[in-house]
Structure formats: structure tokens, C-alpha cells
C-alpha positions in Angstrom: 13.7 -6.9 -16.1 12.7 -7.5 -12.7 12.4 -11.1 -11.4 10.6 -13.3 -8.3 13.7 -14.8 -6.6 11.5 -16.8 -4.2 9.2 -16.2 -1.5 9.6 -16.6 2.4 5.7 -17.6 4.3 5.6 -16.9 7.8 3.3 -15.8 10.8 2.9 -12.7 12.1 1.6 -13.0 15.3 3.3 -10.2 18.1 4.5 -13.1 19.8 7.3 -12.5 17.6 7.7 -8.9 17.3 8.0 -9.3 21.4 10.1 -11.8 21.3 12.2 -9.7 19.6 12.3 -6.6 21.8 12.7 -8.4 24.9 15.9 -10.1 23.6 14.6 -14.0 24.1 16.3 -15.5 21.8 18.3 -17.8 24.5 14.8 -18.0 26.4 14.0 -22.1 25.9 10.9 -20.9 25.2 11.1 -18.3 22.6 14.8 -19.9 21.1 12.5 -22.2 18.7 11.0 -19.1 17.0 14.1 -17.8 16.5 15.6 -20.8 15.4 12.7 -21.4 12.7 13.6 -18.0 10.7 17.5 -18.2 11.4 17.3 -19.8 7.5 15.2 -17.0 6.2 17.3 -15.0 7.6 20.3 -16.3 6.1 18.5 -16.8 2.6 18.0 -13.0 2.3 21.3 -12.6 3.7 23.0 -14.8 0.8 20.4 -13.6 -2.3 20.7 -9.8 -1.3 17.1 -9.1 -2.7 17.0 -5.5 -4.0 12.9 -5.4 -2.7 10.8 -7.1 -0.9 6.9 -7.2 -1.8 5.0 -7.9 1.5 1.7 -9.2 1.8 -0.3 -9.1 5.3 -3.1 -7.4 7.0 -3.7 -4.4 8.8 -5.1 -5.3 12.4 -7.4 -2.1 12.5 -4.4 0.2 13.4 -3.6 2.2 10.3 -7.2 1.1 8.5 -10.4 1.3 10.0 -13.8 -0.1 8.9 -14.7 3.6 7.8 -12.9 2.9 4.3 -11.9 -1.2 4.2 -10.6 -2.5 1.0 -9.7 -5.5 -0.2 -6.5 -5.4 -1.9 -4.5 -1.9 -0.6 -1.1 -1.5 -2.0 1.4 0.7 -0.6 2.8 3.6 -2.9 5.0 5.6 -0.5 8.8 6.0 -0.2 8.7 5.0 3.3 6.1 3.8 5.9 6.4 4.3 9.9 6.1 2.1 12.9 2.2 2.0 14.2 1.1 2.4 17.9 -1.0 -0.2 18.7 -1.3 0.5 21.8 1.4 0.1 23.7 3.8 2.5 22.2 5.1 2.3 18.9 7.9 -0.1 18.8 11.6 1.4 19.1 11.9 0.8 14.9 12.9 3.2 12.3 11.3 3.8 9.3 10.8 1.3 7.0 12.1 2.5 3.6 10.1 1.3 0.5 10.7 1.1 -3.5 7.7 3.7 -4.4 8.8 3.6 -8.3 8.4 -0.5 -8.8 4.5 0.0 -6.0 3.4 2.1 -8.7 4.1 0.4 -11.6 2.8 -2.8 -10.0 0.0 -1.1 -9.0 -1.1 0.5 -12.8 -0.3 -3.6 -14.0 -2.9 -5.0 -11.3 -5.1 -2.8 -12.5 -5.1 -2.8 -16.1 -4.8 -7.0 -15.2 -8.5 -6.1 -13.7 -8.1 -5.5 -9.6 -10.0 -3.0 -8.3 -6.9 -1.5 -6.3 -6.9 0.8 -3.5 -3.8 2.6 -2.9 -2.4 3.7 0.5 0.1 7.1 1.0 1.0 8.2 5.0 -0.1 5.0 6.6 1.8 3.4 9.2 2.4 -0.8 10.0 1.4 -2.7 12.7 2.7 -6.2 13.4 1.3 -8.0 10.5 4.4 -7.2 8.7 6.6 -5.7 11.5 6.5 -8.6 13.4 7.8 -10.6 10.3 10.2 -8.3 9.3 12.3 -7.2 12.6 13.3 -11.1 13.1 14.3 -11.4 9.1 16.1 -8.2 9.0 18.4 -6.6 11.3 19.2 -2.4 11.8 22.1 -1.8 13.6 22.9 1.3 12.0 19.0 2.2 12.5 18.0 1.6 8.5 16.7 -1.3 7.2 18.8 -3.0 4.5 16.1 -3.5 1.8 13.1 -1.6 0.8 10.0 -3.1 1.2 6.4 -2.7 -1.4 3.6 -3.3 1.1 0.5 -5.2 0.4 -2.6 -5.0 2.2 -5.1 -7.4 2.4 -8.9 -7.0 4.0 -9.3 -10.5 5.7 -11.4 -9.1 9.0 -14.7 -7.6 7.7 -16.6 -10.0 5.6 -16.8 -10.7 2.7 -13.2 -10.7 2.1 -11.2 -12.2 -1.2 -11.4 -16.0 -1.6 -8.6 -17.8 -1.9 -9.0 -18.2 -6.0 -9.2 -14.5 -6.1 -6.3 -14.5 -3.9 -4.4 -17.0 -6.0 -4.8 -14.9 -9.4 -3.5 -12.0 -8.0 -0.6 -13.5 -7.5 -0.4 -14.7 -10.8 -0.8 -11.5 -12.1 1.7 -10.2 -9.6 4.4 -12.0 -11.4 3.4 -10.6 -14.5 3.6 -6.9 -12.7 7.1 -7.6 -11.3 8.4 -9.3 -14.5 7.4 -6.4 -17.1 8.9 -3.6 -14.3 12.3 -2.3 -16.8 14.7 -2.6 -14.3 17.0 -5.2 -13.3 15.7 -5.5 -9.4 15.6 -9.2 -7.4 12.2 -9.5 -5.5 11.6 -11.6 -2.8 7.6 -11.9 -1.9 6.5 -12.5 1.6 3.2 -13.7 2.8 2.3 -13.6 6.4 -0.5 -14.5 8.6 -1.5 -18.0 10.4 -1.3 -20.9 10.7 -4.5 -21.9 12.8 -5.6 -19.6 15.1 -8.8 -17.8 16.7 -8.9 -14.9 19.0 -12.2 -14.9 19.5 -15.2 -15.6 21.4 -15.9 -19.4 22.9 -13.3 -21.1 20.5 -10.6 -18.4 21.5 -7.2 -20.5 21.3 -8.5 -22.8 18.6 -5.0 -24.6 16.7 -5.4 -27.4 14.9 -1.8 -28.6 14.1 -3.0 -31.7 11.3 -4.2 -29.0 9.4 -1.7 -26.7 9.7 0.8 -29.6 8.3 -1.4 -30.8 5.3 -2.0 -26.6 4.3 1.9 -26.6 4.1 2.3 -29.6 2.1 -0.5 -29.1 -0.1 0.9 -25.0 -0.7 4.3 -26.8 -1.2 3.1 -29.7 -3.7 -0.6 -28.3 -4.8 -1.4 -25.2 -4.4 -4.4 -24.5 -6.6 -6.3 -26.9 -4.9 -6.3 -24.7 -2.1 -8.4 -22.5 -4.2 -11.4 -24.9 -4.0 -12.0 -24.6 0.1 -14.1 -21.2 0.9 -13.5 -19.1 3.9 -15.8 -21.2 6.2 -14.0 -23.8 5.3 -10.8 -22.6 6.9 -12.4 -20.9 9.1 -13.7 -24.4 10.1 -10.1 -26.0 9.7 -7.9 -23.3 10.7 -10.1 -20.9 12.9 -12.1 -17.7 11.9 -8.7 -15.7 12.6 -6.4 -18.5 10.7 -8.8 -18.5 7.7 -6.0 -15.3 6.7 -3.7 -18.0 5.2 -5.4 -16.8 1.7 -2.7 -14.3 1.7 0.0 -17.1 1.1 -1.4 -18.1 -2.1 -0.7 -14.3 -3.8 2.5 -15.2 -3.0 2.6 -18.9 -4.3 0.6 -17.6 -7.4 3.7 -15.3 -8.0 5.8 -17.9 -7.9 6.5 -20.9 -10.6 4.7 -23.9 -10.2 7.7 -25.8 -9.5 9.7 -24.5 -6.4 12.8 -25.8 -4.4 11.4 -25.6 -0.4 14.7 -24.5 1.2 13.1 -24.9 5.0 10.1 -25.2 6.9 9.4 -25.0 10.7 6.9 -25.3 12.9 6.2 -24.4 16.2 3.1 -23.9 18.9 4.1 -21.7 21.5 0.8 -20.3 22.8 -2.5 -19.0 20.6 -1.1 -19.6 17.1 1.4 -22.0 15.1 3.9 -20.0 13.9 5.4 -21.4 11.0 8.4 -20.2 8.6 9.2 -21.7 5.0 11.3 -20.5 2.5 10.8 -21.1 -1.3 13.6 -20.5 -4.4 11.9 -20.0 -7.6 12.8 -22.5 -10.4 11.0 -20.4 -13.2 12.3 -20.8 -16.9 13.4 -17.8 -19.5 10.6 -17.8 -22.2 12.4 -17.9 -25.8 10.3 -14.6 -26.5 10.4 -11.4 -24.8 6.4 -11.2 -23.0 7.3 -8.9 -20.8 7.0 -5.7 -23.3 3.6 -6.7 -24.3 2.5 -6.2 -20.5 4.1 -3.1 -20.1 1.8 -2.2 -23.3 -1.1 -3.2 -22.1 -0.3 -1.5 -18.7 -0.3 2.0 -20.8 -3.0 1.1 -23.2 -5.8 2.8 -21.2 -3.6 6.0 -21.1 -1.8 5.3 -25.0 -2.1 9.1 -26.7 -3.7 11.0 -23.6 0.1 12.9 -23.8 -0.9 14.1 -27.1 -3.9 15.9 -25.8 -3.1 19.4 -24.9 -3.8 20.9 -21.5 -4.1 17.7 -19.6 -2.5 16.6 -16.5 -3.3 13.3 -15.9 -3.3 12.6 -12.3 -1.0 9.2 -12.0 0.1 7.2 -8.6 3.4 9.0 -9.4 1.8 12.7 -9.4 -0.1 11.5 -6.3 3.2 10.6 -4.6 4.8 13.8 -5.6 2.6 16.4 -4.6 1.0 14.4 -1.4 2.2 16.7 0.7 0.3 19.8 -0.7 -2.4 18.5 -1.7 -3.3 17.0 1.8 -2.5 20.5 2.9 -4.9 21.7 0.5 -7.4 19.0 1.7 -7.5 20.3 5.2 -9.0 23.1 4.3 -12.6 21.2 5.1 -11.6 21.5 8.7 -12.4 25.2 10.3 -9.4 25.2 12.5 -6.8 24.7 9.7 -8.1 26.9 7.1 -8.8 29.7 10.2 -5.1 29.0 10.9 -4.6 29.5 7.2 -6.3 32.8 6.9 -5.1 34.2 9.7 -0.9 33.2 9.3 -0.4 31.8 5.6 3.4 31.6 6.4 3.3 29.9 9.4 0.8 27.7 8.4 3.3 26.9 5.6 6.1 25.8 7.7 4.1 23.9 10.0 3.3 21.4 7.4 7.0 21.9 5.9 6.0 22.9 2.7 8.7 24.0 0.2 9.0 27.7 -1.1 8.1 26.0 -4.5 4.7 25.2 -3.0 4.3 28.2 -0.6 4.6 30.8 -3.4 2.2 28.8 -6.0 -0.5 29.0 -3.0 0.4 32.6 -1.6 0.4 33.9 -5.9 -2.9 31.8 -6.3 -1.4 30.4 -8.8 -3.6 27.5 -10.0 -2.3 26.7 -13.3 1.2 26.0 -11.5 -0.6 24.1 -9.0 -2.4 22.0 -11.6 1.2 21.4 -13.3 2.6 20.7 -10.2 0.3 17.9 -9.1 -2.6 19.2 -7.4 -5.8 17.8 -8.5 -8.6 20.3 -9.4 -10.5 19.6 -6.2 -8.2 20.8 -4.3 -8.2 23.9 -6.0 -11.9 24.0 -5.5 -11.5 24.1 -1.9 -8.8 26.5 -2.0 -10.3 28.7 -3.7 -13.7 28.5 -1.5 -11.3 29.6 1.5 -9.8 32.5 0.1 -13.5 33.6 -1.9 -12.0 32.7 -5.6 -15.1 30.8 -7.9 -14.6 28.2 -9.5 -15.1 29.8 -13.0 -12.5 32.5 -12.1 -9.9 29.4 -11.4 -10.6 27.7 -15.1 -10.6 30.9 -16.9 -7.0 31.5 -15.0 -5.9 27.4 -16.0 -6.6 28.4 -19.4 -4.6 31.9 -19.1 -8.3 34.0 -19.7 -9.6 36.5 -18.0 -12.9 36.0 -16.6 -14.6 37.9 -18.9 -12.9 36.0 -22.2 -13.8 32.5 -20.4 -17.4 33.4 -19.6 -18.0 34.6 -23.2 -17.4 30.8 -24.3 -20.6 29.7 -22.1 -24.3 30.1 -22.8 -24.9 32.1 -19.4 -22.1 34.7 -18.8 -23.0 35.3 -15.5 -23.7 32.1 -14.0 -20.3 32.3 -10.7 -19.9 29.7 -8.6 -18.1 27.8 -5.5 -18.5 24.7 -3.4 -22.0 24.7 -1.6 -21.5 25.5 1.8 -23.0 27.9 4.5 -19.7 30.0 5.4 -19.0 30.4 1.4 -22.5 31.7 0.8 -21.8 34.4 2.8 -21.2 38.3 1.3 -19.7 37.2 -1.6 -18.3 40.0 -3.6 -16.3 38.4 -6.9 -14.3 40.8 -8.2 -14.9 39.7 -11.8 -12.0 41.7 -13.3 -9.5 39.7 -10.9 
């Protein structure tokens, strides 16, 4: 099985990610950063992790308040480097573990979180910052894959730190019931104290910031009783993001071996670094098969029922690329383009010749097996004047005529509601 070697907490502030790309580490000023995750460094250098999970927030780069989630998990095979602003940092790609994501995601949510999952998105410095001082690309790869987490902890309300503190729990028991012998190191980033806003702008408050360590060290569940105005209070609005350190401390054992910890105050935030080994204990009986169980109980027999496709994270994943193809069609520029030059419209989005000729054919039972949901069909089929009926009767290898005979109204066609597909329609209902 899979197993929660430790966990590394850090900050994340771009104070470190431009550290980095300036070179400072001999600066006096910027050397102690570096200093404080030389350890970390070394510990994933010496355990040789096969994944690390990553848990950190999105600085409204990627995500935007159109669509903000709480708890957003990354299923992708591999996540690029965000513009913030600036230009996107001189990084490559950052190469992620899509099979163990998924899994994890199906446990967290037959555990009871409301997931949202993320495809296509790329990261800012909440965990690039973080993860270009712990891991080094000279041959322009990463060297371990990485299962992004992230968190909602800008638009209130946001998860409270209990809420925060059982995911991780149940985050261990994700990891631990994956069948595959992987070692995962979890890292939380974010804080210490800080605020970037309004009249307390450059807020720290470095008691606090030492008793939140000790207490996440030696008692971390009593962290769970203060609310968010109370570390908002403590820590500043801004530092009140140090809930994201206790998924990772829920993940791990209750008793740890702290194998460093640093501090350091450079400008708005302290940036701290600690490293934690796991000291968990074999249970004489094998749990880990009953969560696996209960991850598949939801969908236990659906593979018995005929002419489903169930559409998974893994079918999601897979077909991404077509399907989002297929999405576009809402926009009158793409599915114009579409219309007027299939084939090049094809290769501009790089899709294979397996999904070219299952479009160009109008093949929608293919498609379905393939991994397009329905509703992508719909839209398809609105573009090129196919109804909706003429698509199930061809899923369920009818003709038109055969499927409509199996409803009360034989002659009741229709499409998506929309004033371009309401116009001349002329269903051939032999085709």
C-alpha cells in the first residue's frame, strides 16, 4: 500500500520563488531562507518520496471568484507555470501522479467532502514558490510528481480549521488504501503571520507565530478550537491560511519526530520551514481493503448494468481534450471555425485521428465509449442540426423511427433551446 512518510510545512510567500530566480542565495539577506529549507531539501533528497501531495492556495491566478471552492484537488498528469503578472516564471512543467489524485479524490468523497476537481489549471506561487527551493531541475524535469491541493482561504466563508483538520485525517485514510507501493510526502504551505491588506498591511506577530508551531508540533487538535477571526486576530486576515497545515498534520500520526524548524522575518511575512517524519504503527489487521470498499460502494454493480458508461475522474482525464473541444462549441467563433474547416479545426486543438474520425462519422456511440459525456453530444449535435432523439436512437443502434415507436409521442424532435438552432430546421428523420 501507499504510506505518509512525513510532511514538510512551509510559507509560500514570492519572496521565495524570487529569491530563487535572482540567484541570492549568498545575499546576507536572502541566505537565511535558503538556509531554513537546505534540511527539507536534503530530507526529500535522502527519503526519495515517489509523490508529493501539496496543499496551498490559489492567489486568484488560475481560480477566480466566478467558480470558488473550498477544497479543489488536482486530477491532471501535469500542471504549468501561471503568469501572475510578470511573466510566467522560467519553470517547466510540473509532472503530477493523476492515477493516486483520483483515487484520493473518489476516497474524500465517499469519506463525505464535497470535492471540486481541477483539469488544465496552472500554479501560481502558493506552491511554486515552495517547490523550486525544495526541488531542483537541471535537466528541466522535476524529480517527483506532485498531487495538488487547493484550498479556498480568500472569499469567506472558507473551511475552519476542524474541517480542515479532518480532512486530513481522512487523507491518510485515501493514501493508505491506494494499492500501490508509493512513499508520499504531504506539504502544507502558507503563513506564518501576515496581512497584505488595508491599514494593518505588514501585520507579523512573531509570539504567535512560535506558539502555532509548538502547539502544531505537540497539540495539534487544539488548534481546531480557534475560528478564523481568531487567527485572523493573531496571525492577520492573510496569515489566518495556516488552516491548511493542519490537513497535513491530520494526515500524519499523532506522534511525529520534528527533524527541523526555522524561522525567519525578512519583510511582510515569517517564513517558516519544519520538517516532520511520521512515527505511525502497522495495524495487526489489514483496514486498508475495507476503505477501498467503501470507496466503490456507491458505484458496487453499476458494471453489471448494460449500456452504461459511467463518467469517472479517470474518463474525465482521458477524454479532456475532446470533450473541451466539444464544449467550445457554445462560442460562435469556434463552432463557425468548425463548420467552415472540420480538419483544421482538428489539428488546431491536436486531436488524434481516433477522435477526428468519431466527430467527422458522427459517431456518438463511439464518442459515448470513448469518454464524452452526453452533453457534449447535445451540443455537437445542435452545431451540425442532429436532434437529440436522432443521437439516442443512434446510442442504442435504432433508427429513428424504431426509437420513436418506444415513446408516447412519435413525433415530438428536439435540440438545445437556442435562437440560431431554431432556425429552418429540416431533420432528415430517415438519417
Amino acid at each position: 500500500m501507499a504510506r505518509i512518510i512525513g510532511g514538510i510545512a512551509c510559507s509560500h510567500t514570492p519572496t521565495i520563488g524570487f529569491a530563487v530566480d535572482g540567484d541570492k542565495r549568498n545575499d546576507p539577506v536572502w541566505k537565511p531562507i535558503f538556509d531554513g529549507f537546505e534540511p527539507a531539501r536534503q530530507w526529500l533528497a535522502d527519503t526519495k518520496p515517489d509523490v508529493l501531495f501539496m496543499i496551498f492556495n490559489d492567489h486568484v491566478t488560475s481560480f477566480f471568484f466566478d467558480h470558488y471552492s473550498a477544497f479543489t484537488l488536482g486530477i491532471d498528469s501535469q500542471y504549468g507555470v501561471a503568469d501572475e503578472g510578470g511573466g510566467a516564471r522560467d519553470l517547466p512543467m510540473v509532472p503530477a501522479h493523476a492515477a493516486l489524485a483520483q483515487h484520493i479524490g473518489a476516497s474524500l468523497m465517499a469519506d463525505e467532502f464535497d470535492m471540486s476537481f481541477f483539469q488544465d489549471k496552472k500554479l501560481d506561487h502558493g506552491s511554486l514558490s515552495p517547490l523550486s527551493m525544495l526541488c531542483d531541475h537541471p535537466d528541466g524535469s522535476w524529480p517527483i510528481p506532485i498531487v495538488p491541493l487547493a484550498v479556498g482561504v480568500l472569499q469567506l466563508p472558507v473551511p475552519s480549521a476542524k474541517r480542515c483538520w479532518k480532512l486530513g485525517k481522512a487523507l491518510r485514510r485515501a493514501v493508505e488504501s491506494y494499492p500501490e507501493d508509493l512513499k508520499v510526502a504531504v506539504i502544507a504551505t502558507g503563513g506564518l503571520s501576515h496581512q497584505v491588506h488595508g491599514a494593518r498591511a505588514g501585520f507579523t506577530n512573531q509570539e504567535w507565530d512560535h506558539q502555532f508551531l509548538d502547539l502544531f508540533e505537540k497539540d495539534p487538535e487544539s488548534l481546531t478550537r480557534l475560528t478564523i477571526a481568531d487567527l485572523a486576530e493573531l496571525g492577520g486576515v492573510e496569515g489566518a491560511e495556516v488552516i491548511m497545515w493542519l490537513i497535513m498534520r491530520g494526515a500524519l500520526s499523532a506522534g511525529i519526530k520534528k527533524l527541523h524548524q526555522s524561522y525567519y522575518l525578512p519583510s511582510m511575512t515569517g517564513i517558516a520551514i519544519a520538517v516532520y517524519e511520521n512515527q505511525d504503527q502497522t495495524l495487526p489487521k489489514d483496514k486498508e481493503a475495507e476503505q477501498r470498499a467503501h470507496i466503490g460502494h456507491q458505484l458496487a454493480g453499476a458494471e453489471q448494468i448494460s449500456g452504461i458508461h459511467p463518467f469517472t475522474l479517470a474518463t474525465s482525464v482521458r477524454a479532456y481534450r475532446l470533450n473541451k473541444f466539444l464544449h467550445r462549441m457554445i462560442e460562435p467563433d469556434h463552432r463557425q471555425r468548425f463548420l467552415a474547416d472540420p480538419e483544421g479545426a482538428f489539428a488546431e486543438w491536436g486531436l488524434t485521428e481516433e477522435e477526428s474520425d468519431m466527430v467527422r462519422r458522427r459517431d456518438w456511440d463511439a464518442l459515448i465509449r470513448y469518454g464524452v459525456i452526453f452533453f457534449m453530444l447535445e451540443k455537437l449535435g445542435a452545431v451540425v442540426g442532429v436532434s437529440n432523439l436522432h443521437i439516442y436512437a443512434a446510442m442504442r443502434g435504432e433508427t429513428l423511427e424504431q426509437f420513436l415507436a418506444t415513446r408516447n409521442q412519435p413525433t415530438a424532435l428536439y435540440s438545445v433551446a437556442g435562437k440560431e438552432g431554431m432556425k429552418d430546421l429540416k431533420w432528415d428523420k430517415a438519417s
